[in-house]
N, C-alpha and C positions, 0 to 999 in steps of 0.2 A: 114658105109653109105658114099658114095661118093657125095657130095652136089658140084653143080655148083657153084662156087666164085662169080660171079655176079648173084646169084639169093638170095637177104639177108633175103626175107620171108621165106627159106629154113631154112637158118642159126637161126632167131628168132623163129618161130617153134621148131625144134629142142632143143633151148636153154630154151624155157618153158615147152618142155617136161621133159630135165632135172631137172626145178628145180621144177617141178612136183612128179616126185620120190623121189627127197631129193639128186640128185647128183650137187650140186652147183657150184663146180668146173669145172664142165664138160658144166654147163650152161653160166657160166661166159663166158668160153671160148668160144661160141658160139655169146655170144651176144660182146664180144669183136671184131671174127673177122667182123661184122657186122661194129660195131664205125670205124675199122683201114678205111674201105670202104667210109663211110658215119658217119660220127662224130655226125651229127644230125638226128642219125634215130631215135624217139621217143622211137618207140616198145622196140630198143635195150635199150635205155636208160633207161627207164622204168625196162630195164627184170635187167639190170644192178645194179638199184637202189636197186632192190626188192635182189637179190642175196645178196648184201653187207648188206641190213638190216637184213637179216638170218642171218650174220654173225656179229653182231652187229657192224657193222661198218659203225654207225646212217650219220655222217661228210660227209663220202664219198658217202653215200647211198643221202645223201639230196642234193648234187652238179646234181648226174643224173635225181634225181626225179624233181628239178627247172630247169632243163637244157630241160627238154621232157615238162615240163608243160608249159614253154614259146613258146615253138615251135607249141607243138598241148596240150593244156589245154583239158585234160581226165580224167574222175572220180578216173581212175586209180592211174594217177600221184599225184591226190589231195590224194587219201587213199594211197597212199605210204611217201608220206610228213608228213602226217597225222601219219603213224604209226612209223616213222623216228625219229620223233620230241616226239613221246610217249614212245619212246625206251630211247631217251636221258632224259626224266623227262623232257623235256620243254611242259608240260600239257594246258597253253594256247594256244600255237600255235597246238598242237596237235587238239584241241579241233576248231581252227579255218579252220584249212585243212580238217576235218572230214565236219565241215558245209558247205566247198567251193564243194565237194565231194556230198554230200547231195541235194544241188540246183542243178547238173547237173546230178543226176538221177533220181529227181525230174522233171526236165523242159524233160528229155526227156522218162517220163513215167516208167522208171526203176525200181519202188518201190520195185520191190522184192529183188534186188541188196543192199539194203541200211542197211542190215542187219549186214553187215563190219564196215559202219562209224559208224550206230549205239553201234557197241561193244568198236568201238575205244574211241566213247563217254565216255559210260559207265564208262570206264576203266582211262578214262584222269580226268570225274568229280569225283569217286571214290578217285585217290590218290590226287587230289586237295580238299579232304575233302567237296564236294558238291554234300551230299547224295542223295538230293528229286533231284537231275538232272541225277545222277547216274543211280539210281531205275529208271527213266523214259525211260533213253535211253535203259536200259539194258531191259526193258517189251520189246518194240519196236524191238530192234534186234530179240526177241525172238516171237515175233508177226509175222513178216516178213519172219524168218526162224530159226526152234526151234537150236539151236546152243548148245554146253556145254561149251563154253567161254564165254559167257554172262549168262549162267545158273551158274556157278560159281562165275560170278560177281555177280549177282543178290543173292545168298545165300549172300554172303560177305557182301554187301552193307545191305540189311536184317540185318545181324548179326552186324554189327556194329550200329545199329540203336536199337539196342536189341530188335527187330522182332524176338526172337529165333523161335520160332511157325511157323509162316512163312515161315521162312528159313526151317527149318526141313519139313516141306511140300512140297516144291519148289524141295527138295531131293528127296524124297520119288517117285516125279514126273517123276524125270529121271532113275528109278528104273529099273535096264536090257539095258539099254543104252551101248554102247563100248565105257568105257574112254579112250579108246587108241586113238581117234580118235580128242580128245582137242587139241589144241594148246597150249601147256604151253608157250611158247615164248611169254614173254616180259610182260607176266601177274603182 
């Protein structure tokens, strides 16, 4: 594909198409030549952030996601900080970018989208050993949109509370489900 150099919606487009398929490199490279152009494009920074947090590389992922979120503050930027800070085990802050994430698709009717912050929840009061917050975020996500990253939390959490009952029923629910489709990343 031949993309016009000054058309950078082309270039970020593209670059979330890549890391749509899982081609990250190819994304990167996309939402780079974007930065060389315009150092403050959100979108790129953003797409930038989310690429180096696939690649665990939380440091560099967190400079792009506070760099897009100062410019244009987006749920996005707040759940990529959010899942940045959940990558690196800083689980307070994880847990405070998920709720910054939460009030703006909240205020702006989104509730169906909230099903991300909700799992990031999940997952940040889970390994900070804060079960009944856990369990609650992880219903929620699964409320809002049935997921198998918070169905997994949600046994986990369960099971750690020794709900084995529960849990083994919570299974049973997602019976014929494609687990190929989970995100193991960062679980």
């Amino acid at each position: 594909i031949r993309l016009d150099p000054t058309r950078l919606e082309h270039h970020n487009m593209l670059g979330w198409a890549y890391h749509e398929i899982g081609e990250i490199n190819r994304s990167k490279e996309q939402f780079i030549k974007v930065l060389a152009i315009d150092s403050n494009n959100p979108e790129a920074l953003k797409g930038m952030g989310w690429a180096l947090e696939h690649e665990d590389n939380f440091d560099k992922a967190l400079e792009y996601f506070r760099k897009s979120a100062e410019i244009l503050p987006t749920y996005q930027s707040y759940e990529g900080l959010a899942a940045a800070y959940y990558g690196k085990g800083e689980y307070k802050k994880a847990i405070e970018y998920a709720f910054k994430e939460r009030e703006i698709l909240f205020d702006k009717g989104f509730l169906s989208k909230s099903a991300n912050s909700d799992s990031i929840l999940g997952w940040a009061y889970y390994r900070s050993n804060d079960l009944d917050n856990s369990l609650k975020h992880f219903r929620d996500s699964l409320k809002t949109r049935p997921n198998l990253k918070s169905t997994l939390g949600l046994v986990s959490a369960l099971y750690k509370q020794g709900k084995n009952e529960e849990a083994l029923n919570v299974l049973k629910s997602v019976k014929g489900q494609d687990l190929n489709k989970i995100e193991y990343h960062h679980l």
